[in-house]
C-alpha positions in Angstrom: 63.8 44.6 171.3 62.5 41.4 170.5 65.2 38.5 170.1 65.3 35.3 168.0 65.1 31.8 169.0 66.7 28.9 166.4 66.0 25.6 168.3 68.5 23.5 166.6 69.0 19.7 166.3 72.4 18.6 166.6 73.7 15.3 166.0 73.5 12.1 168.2 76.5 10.1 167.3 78.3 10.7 164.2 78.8 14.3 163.4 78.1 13.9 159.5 74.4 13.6 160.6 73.9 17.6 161.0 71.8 19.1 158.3 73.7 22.2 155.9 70.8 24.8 157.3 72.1 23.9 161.0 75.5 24.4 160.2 74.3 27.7 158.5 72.4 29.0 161.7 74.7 27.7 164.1 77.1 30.4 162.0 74.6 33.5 161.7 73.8 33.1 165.5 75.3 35.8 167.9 75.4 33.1 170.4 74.8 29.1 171.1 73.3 28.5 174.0 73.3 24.5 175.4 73.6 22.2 178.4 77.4 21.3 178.3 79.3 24.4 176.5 82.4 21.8 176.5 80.5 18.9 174.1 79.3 21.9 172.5 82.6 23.9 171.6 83.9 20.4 170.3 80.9 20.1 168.1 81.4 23.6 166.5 85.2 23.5 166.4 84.5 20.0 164.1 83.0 22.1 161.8 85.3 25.4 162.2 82.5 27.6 163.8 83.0 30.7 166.2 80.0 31.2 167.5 80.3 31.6 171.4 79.0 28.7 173.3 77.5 29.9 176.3 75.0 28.3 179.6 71.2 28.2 179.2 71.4 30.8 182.4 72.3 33.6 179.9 69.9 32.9 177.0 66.4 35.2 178.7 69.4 38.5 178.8 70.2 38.1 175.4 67.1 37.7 173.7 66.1 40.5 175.6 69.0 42.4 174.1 67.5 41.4 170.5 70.0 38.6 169.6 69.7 36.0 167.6 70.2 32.9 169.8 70.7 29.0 168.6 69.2 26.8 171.4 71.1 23.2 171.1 71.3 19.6 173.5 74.1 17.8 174.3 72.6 15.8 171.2 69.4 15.0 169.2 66.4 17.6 169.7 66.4 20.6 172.2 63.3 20.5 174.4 62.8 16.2 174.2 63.5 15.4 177.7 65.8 18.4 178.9 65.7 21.8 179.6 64.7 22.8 176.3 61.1 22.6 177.1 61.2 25.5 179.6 63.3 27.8 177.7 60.9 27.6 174.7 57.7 28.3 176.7 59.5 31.4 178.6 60.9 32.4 175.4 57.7 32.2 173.6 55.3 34.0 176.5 57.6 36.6 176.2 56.9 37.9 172.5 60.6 36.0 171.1 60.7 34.7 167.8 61.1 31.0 167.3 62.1 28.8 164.6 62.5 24.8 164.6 65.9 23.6 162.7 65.2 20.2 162.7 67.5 16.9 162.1 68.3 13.8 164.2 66.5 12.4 166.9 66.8 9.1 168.8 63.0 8.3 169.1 62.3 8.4 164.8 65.9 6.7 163.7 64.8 3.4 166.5 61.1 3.4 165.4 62.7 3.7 162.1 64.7 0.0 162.2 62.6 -1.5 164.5 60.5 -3.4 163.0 57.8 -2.9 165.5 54.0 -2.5 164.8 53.9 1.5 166.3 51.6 3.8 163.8 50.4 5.4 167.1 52.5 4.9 170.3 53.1 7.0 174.0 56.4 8.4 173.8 57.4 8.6 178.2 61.3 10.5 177.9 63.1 8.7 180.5 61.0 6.6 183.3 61.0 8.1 187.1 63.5 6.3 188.6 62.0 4.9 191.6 58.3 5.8 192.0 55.7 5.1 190.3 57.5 2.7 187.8 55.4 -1.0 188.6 52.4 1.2 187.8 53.6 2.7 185.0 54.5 -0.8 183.4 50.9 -2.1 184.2 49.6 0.8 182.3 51.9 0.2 179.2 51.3 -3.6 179.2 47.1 -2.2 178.8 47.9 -0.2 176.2 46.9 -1.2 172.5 49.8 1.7 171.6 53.1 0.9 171.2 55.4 2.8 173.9 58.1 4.3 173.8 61.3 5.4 176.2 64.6 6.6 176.9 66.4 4.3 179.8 69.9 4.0 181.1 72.2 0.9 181.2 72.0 0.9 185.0 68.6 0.4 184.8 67.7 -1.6 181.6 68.1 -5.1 183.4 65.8 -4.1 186.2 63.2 -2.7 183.1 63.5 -5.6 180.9 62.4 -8.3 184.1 59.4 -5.4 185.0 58.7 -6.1 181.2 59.1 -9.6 181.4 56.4 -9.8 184.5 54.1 -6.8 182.9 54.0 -7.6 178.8 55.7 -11.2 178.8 53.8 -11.3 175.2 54.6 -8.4 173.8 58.1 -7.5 171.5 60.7 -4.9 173.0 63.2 -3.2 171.0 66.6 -2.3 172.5 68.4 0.4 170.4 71.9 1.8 171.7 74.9 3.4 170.3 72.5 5.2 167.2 74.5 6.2 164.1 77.8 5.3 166.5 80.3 2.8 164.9 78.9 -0.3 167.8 75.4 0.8 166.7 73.0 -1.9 167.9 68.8 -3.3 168.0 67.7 -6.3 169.9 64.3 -7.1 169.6 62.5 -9.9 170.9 60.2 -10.5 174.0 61.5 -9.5 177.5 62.3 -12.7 178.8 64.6 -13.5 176.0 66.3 -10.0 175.6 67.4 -10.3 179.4 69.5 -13.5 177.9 70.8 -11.7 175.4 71.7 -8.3 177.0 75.0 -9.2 178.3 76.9 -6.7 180.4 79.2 -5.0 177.4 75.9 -4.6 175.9 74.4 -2.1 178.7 77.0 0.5 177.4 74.8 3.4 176.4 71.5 5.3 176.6 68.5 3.2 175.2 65.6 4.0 173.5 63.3 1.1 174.2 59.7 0.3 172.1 57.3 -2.3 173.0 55.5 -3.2 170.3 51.7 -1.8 169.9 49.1 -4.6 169.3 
């Protein structure tokens, strides 16, 4: 028996951003498989679904069983920067079926408002932590491409002052909170957005641009 993969975008702030065909598959599904099945079973108790929320662990037995599984993250698009990306390639070497619901992401609503020159750019997920990151900001500061990450707010300071030593030039967008109700973007060059990033504004995951040239 072959099974059935939905890969389903969920919202990444406010709940009314989930499309009507998500809500409809997150329904037909026999089960929703995600990272955190308690964000999860809030997200379909908003919206009065059954569906049981269960760990990615379980998804290979059930689609080998024939069912109809809805893949989701904790928000935004399964498979951009989490475990996603594995469970599609397994599910797709193995003969599954695979369908793309797609809605919100964190990457097209920032390049969206930013305001930033980026009609080609080098999307990086979330930087290594520790190794490899000076390099990795000599590279982007050579790069006629605009860049873009995700970073965390016990990290954007240290970022910003790599950026500020790197692309000192160049604009950066800072874009937290998206579609939440202290929604924000800061854009400017480094040096100036290390001013202006005081410490109740590294509250949240960023997605951070640097402008192309």
């Amino acid at each position: 028996m072959v099974g059935k993969l939905s890969v389903v975008a969920t919202p990444i702030g406010n709940l009314e951003d989930i499309t009507l065909r998500a809500l409809r598959i997150l329904k037909e599904a026999d089960y929703v498989a995600c990272e955190d099945t308690r964000m999860t079973r809030k997200l379909l108790s908003h919206f009065g679904i059954k569906t049981p929320a269960v760990n990615l662990k379980q998804i290979e037995k059930f689609l080998e069983a024939g069912k109809h599984v809805a893949l989701v993250s904790d928000a935004g698009v399964p498979g951009v920067s989490d475990p996603g990306l594995e469970i599609v390639s397994n599910a797709r070497e193995s003969g599954t079926k695979i369908e793309t619901i797609p809605g919100a992401s964190s990457l097209t609503a920032a390049i969206a408002v930013a305001g930033l020159k980026a009609p080609s750019f080098t999307f990086y997920g979330f930087l290594p932590p520790k190794k490899g990151r000076e390099k990795l900001f000599a590279s982007i500061a050579k790069d006629e491409r605009a860049s873009i990450f995700f970073e965390s707010p016990h990290r954007i300071l240290k970022t910003l002052t790599s950026l500020s030593k790197a692309s000192p030039g160049r604009r950066v967008g800072l874009f937290r909170e998206l579609t939440k109700i202290y929604e924000e973007h800061l854009v400017d060059v480094p040096q100036e957005l290390l001013q202006k990033l005081t410490p109740e504004k590294q509250r949240g995951e960023f997605v951070v641009i640097v402008e192309g040239r």
